[in-house]
C-alpha positions as CSV (number, residue, x, y, z in Angstrom):
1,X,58.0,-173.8,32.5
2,X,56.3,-171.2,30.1
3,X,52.6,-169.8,30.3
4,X,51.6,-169.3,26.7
5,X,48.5,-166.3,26.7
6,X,46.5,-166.9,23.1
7,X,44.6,-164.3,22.1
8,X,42.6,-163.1,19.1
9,X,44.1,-160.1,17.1
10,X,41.7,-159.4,14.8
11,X,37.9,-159.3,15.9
12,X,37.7,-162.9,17.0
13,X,36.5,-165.9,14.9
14,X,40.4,-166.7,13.9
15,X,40.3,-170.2,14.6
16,X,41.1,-170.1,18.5
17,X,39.6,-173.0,19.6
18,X,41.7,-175.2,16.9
19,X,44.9,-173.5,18.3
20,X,44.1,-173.6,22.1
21,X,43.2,-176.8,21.9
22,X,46.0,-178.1,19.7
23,X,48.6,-176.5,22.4
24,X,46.5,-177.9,25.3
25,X,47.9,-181.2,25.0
26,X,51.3,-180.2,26.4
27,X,49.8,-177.8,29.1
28,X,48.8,-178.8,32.0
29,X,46.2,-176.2,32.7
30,X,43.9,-173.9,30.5
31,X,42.1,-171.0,31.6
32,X,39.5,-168.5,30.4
33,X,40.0,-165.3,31.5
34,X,37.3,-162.9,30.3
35,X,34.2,-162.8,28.2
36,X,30.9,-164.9,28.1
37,X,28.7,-167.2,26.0
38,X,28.7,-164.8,23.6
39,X,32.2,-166.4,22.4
40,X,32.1,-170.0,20.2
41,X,35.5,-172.3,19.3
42,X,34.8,-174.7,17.0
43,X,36.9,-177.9,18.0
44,X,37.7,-180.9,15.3
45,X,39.0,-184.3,16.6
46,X,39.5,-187.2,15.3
47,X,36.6,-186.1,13.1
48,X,34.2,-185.1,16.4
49,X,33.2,-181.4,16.1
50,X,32.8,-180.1,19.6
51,X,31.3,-176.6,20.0
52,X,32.5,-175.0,22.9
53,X,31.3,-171.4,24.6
54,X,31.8,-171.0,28.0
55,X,34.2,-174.3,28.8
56,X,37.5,-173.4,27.7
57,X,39.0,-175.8,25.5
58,X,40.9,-177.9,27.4
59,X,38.0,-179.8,28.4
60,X,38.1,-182.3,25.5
61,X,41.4,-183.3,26.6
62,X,42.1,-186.0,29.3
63,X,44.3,-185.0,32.5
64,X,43.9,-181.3,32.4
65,X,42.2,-178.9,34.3
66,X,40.4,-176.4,33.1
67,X,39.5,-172.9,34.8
68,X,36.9,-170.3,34.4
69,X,38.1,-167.1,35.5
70,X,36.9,-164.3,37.5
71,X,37.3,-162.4,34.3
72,X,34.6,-164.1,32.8
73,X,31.0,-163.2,33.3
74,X,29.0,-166.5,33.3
75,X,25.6,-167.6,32.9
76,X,25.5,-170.9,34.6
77,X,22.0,-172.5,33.1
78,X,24.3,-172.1,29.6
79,X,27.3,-173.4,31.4
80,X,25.5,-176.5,32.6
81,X,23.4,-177.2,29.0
82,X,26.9,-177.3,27.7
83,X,28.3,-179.5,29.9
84,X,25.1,-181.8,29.8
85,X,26.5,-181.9,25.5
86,X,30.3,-182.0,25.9
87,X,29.2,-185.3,28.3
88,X,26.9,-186.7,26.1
89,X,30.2,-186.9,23.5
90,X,32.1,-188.4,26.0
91,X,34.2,-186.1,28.2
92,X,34.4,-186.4,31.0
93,X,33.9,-182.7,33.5
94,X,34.0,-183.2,37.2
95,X,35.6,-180.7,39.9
96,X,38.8,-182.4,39.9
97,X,39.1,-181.2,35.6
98,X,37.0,-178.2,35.8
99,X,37.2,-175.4,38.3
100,X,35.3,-172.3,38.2
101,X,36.5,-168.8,40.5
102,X,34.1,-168.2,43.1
103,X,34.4,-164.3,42.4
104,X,33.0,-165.1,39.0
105,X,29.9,-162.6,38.4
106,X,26.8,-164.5,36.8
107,X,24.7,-163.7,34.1
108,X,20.9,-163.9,35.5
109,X,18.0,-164.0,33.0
110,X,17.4,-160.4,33.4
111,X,20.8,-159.2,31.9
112,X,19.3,-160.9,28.8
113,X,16.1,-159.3,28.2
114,X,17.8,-156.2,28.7
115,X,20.3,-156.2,26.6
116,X,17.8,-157.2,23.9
117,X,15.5,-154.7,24.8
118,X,18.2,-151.7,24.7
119,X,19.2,-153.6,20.9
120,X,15.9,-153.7,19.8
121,X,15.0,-149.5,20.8
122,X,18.4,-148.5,19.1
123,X,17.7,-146.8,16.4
124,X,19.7,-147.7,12.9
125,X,22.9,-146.7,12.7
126,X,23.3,-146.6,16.8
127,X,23.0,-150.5,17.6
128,X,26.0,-152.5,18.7
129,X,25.1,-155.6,17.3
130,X,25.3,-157.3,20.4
131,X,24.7,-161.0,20.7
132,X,21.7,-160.2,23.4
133,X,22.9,-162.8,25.8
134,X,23.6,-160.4,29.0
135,X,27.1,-160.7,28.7
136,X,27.3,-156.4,28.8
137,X,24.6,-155.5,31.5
138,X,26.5,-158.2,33.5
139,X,29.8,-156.8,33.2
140,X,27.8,-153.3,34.3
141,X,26.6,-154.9,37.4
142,X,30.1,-156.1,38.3
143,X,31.7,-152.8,37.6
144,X,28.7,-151.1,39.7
145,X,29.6,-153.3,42.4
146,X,25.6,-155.3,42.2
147,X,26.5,-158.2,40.5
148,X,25.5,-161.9,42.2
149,X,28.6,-164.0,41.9
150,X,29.4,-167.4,42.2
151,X,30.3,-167.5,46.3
152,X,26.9,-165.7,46.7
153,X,24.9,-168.8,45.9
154,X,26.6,-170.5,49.1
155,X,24.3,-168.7,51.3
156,X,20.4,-168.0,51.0
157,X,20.7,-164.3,53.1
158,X,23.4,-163.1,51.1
159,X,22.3,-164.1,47.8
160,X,18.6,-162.4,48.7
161,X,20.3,-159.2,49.7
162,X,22.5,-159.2,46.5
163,X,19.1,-159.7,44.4
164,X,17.4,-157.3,45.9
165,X,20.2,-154.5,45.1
166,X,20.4,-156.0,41.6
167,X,16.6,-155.5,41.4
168,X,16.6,-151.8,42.7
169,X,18.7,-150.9,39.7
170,X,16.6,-153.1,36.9
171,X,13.4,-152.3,37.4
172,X,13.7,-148.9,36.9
173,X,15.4,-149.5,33.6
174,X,12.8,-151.9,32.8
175,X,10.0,-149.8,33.6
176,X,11.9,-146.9,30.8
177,X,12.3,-149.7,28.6
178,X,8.5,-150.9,28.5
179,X,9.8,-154.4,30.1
180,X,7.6,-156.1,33.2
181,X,9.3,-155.7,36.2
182,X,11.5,-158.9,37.6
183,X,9.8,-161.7,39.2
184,X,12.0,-161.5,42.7
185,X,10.8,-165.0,44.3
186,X,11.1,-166.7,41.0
187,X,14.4,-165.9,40.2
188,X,15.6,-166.5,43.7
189,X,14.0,-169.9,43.4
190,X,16.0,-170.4,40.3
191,X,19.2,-169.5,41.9
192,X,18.9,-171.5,44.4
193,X,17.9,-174.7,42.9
194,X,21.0,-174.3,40.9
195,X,23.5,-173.0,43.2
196,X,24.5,-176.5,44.1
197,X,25.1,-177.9,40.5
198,X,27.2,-174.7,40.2
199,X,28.6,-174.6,43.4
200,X,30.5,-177.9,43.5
201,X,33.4,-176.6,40.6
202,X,33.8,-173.1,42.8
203,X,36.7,-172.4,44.6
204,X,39.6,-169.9,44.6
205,X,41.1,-170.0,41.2
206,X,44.1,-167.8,42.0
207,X,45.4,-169.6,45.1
208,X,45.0,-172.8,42.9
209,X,47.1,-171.5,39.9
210,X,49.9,-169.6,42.2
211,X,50.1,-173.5,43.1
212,X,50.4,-174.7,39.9
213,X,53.0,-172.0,39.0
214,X,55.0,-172.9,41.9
215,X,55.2,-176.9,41.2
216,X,56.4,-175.7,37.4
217,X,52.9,-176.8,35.7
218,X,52.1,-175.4,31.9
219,X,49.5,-172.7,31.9
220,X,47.6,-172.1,29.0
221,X,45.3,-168.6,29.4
222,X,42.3,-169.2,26.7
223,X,40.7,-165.6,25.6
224,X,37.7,-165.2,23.4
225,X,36.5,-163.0,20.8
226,X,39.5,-160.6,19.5
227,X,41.7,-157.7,20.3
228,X,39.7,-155.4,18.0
229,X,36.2,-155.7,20.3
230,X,38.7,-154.9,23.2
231,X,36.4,-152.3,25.3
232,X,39.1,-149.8,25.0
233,X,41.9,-150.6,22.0
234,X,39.2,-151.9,19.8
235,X,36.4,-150.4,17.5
236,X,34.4,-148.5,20.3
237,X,31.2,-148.8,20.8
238,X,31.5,-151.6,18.4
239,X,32.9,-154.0,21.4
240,X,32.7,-156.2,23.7
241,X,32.0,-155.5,27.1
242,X,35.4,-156.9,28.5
243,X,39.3,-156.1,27.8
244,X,40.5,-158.9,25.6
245,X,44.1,-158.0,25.1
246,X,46.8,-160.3,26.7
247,X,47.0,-157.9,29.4
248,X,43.6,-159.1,30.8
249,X,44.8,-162.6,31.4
250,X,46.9,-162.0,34.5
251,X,43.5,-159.8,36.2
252,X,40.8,-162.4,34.5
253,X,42.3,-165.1,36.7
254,X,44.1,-163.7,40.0
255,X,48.1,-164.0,38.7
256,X,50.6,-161.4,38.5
257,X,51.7,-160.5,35.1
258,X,55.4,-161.8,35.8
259,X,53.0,-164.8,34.9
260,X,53.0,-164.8,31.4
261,X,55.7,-166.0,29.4
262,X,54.8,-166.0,25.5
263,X,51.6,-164.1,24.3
264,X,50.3,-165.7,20.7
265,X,47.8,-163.9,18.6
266,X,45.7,-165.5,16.3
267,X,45.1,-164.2,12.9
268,X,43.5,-165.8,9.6
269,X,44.5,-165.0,6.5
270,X,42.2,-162.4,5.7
271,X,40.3,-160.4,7.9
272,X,36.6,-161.0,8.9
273,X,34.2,-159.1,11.1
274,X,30.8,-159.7,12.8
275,X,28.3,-157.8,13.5
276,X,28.0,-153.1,13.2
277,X,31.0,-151.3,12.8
278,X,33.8,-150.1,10.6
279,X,36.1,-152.6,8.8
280,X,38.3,-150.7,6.3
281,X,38.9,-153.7,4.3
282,X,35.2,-155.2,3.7
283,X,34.7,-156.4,0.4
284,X,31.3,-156.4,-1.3
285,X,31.9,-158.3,-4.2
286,X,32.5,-161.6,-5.7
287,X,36.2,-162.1,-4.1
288,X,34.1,-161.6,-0.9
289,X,31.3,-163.7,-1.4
290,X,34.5,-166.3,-2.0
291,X,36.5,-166.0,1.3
292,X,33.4,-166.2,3.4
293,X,32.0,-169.4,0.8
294,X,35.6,-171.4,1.1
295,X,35.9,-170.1,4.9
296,X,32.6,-171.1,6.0
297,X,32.0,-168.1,7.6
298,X,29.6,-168.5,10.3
299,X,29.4,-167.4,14.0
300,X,30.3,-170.4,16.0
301,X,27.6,-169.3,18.7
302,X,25.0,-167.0,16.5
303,X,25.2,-168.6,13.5
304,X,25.6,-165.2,11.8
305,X,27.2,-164.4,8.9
306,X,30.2,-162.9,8.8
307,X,32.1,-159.8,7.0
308,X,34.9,-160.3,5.1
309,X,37.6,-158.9,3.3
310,X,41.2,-158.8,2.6
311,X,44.2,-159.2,5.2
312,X,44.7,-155.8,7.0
313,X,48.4,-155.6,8.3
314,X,48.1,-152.1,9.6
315,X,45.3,-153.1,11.8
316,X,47.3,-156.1,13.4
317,X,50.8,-154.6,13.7
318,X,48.4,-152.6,16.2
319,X,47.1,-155.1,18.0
320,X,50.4,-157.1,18.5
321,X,51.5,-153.6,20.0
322,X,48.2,-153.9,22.4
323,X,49.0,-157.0,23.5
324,X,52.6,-157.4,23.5
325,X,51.9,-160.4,21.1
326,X,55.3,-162.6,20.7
327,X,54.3,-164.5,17.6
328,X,51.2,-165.1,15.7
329,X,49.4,-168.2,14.5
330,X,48.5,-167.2,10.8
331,X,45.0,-169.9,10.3
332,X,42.7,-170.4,6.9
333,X,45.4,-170.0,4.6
334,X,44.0,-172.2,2.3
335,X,40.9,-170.3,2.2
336,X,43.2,-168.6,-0.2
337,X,44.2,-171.2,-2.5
338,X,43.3,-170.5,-6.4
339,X,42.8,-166.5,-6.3
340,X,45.1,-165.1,-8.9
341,X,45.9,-162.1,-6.9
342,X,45.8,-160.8,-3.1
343,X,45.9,-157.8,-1.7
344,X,47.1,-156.5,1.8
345,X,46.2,-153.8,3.7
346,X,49.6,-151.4,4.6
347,X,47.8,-148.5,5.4
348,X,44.6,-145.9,5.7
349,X,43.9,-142.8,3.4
350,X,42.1,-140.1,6.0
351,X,41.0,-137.0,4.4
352,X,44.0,-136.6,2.1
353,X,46.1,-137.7,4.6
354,X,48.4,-141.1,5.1
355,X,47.9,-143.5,8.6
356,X,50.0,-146.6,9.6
357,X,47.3,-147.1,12.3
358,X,43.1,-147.0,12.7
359,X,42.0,-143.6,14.6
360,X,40.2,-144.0,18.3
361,X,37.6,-141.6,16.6
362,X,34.6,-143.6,14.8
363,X,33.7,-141.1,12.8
364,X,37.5,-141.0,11.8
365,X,37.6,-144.9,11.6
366,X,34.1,-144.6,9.3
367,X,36.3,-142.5,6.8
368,X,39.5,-144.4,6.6
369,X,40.4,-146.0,3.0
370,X,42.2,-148.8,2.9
371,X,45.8,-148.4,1.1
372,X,46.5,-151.9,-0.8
373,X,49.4,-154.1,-1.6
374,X,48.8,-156.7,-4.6
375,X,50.7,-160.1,-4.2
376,X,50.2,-163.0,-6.8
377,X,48.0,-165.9,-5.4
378,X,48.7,-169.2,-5.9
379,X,46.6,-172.2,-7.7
380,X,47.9,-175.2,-5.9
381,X,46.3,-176.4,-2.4
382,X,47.2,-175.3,0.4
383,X,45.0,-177.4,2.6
384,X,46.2,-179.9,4.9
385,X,49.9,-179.1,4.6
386,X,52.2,-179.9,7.9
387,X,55.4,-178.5,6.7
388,X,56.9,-175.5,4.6
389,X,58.2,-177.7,1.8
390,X,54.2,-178.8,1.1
391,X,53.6,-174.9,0.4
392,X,53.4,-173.2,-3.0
393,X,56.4,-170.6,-3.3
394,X,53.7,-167.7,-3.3
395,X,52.2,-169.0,0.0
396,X,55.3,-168.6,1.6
397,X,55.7,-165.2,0.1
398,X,52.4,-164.1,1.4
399,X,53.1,-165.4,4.7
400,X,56.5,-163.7,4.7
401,X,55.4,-160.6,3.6
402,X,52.9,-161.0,6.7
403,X,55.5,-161.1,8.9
404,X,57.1,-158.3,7.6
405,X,54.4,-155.9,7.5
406,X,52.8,-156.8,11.1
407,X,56.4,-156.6,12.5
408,X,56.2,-160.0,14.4
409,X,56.8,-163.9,13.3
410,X,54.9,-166.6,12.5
411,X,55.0,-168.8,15.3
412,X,52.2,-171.3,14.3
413,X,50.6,-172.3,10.2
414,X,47.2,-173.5,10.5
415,X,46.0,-175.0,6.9
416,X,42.5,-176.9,7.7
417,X,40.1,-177.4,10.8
418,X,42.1,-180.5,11.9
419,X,44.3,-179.9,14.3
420,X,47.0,-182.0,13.2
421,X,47.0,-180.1,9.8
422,X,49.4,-177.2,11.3
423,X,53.3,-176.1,10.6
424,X,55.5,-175.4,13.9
425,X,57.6,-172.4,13.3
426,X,58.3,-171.4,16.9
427,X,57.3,-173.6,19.9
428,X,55.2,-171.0,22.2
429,X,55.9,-173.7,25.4
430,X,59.5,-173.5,24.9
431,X,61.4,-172.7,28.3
């Protein structure tokens, strides 16, 4: 049976969570494999809007079980608020449909108030435009081998061993940042009174998906934000704090990469961006103003608004290279519907120079132009279409042209929020 990776090509907010969730009725599991609560899908059912950020998607469908990966970094007062919500709507999350890795690391208050304090002592033009939810000081814990994960909480010596190492590392930084030092006792009070509410979905994810694999289930590998915050292939420092390309989805969970059958990126129809850092294609006019009015173009978790601007193909033939991305699911195309012309990105101007791909270099990235193709729009709807014949010819052009200029297919249409609204090109599951 095929394991299907889907992953975000541009720099996340492509309509994941409609995708995952649409291809999550015919898996049998669906993992997240890296990133925080700093990631939102936006789910649309039957008319019910369900507004996920640490579950993975699955969760709103019966019969599956969903997994949270050791790749993920996981703040489990958030984690339980959210499933306290998702209940109150009427799914149902118990251990037997929701399992989380035991060598998950967890985000602790403190990760927090550092991460806004660094944010708030950046000066302009230096900030990351980070979320300020711990999700990066966590991940810097983990890497410098401090972090308190899940198994931790199972016992009361080890946990106050593992805090006190933490502390010897953050108060220091505190104290430099102006911030009180951390309340030890408190926190472990915290910990504890929540390690069994956490404690009872733990167990070893990797032993229970080599399992899985073995009895032929459907794996679907959930990953948030997009390739383009990748900590090293995207737009660095302007990242996440995590790798986010396909690649991560074997480590993020405890499977060998023989694992993965199908990777699918998703992409929207034009390009949009949140938070510092360069975006070639931005547009600061009226044509922008438009895409993010008709897109709705708000952060899922921050409510922020985001950047927007025209459909950059040079940008995501890179990305499918990063992540080895067999097809694409192309979402929002009828944000497009009535503009009388659209443009494409093919290509960056660099100090006199020609680029079919973005620079590592900010300061390079900073200066690149965008080099455009025009294609004529199309004034009939878009929206709600299940099949090619309900397309404008033009739409079909566009999406066409796509293909050609990313160098990879169209696996996947996407044409409104509702999940039923989408064309199937190429079946991702298919053995």
């Amino acid at each position: 049976m095929a394991n299907v990776v889907v992953v975000g090509a541009q720099w996340g907010d492509e309509g994941k969570g409609k995708i995952v969730d649409w291809m999550s009725e015919r898996a049998d599991v669906i993992c997240r494999f890296q990133g925080g609560h700093n990631a939102g899908h936006t789910l649309v059912i039957d008319g019910k809007v369900y507004k996920l950020h640490a579950l993975p998607s699955g969760v709103v469908r019966g019969g599956k079980l969903s997994v949270i990966g050791n790749g993920v970094v996981l703040d489990p007062w958030s984690l339980l608020a959210e499933i306290e919500t998702v209940t109150a709507q009427g799914v149902d999350i118990s251990p037997e449909t929701l399992m989380i890795a035991e060598n998950t690391s967890l985000i602790l208050p403190f990760h927090g108030e550092l991460d806004r304090a660094r944010e708030e002592a950046a000066s302009k033009g230096t900030k990351i435009g980070t979320t300020g939810r711990g999700i990066g000081p966590c991940y810097e814990d983990k890497v410098g081998r401090r972090a308190i994960r899940v198994a931790d909480l199972a016992d009361d010596a080890t946990l106050e061993a593992r805090v006190d190492r933490a502390l010897q590392h953050h108060d220091p930084l505190r104290k430099g940042l102006g911030v009180e030092p951390i309340d030890r006792d408190a926190l472990i009070a915290q910990l504890k009174e929540i390690a069994p509410k956490i404690l009872k979905f733990a167990g070893p994810v990797w032993k229970a998906l080599n399992e899985k694999r073995k009895t032929g289930k459907r794996i679907l590998f959930e990953g948030a934000q997009g390739a383009l915050l990748d900590v090293d292939f995207g737009t660095y420092p302007f990242v996440t704090s995590s790798n986010v390309i396909a690649g991560q989805a074997a480590t993020g969970v405890g499977v060998g990469p023989g694992a993965i059958d199908y990777v699918l990126g998703i992409v929207k129809a034009y390009t949009t961006r949140v938070g510092e850092g360069p975006f070639p294609t931005e547009l600061f006019d009226g044509d922008g103003q438009r895409l993010g009015e008709r897109g709705h173009e708000f952060g899922t978790t921050t409510g922020r608004k985001r950047r927007c601007g025209w459909f950059d193909a040079c940008l995501l033939r890179q990305t499918c290279a990063t992540s080895g991305v067999n097809g694409i699911a192309l979402t929002k195309l009828d944000v497009l519907d009535g503009f009388e012309t659209l443009k494409i990105c093919v290509g960056y101007e660099l100090d006199g120079k020609r680029l079919d791909y973005l620079p590592t270099a900010a300061d390079e990235q900073a200066r690149c132009t965008p080099i455009y193709e025009e294609l004529p729009g199309w004034s009939e709807s878009t929206e709600g279409a299940r099949s090619w014949a309900d397309l404008p010819a033009n739409a079909i052009k566009y999406v066409k042209r796509v293909e050609e200029l990313i160098e990879c297919p169209v696996a996947l249409l996407s044409t409104s929020p509702e999940r039923d609204d989408t064309i199937l090109v190429t079946d991702p599951f298919a053995d």
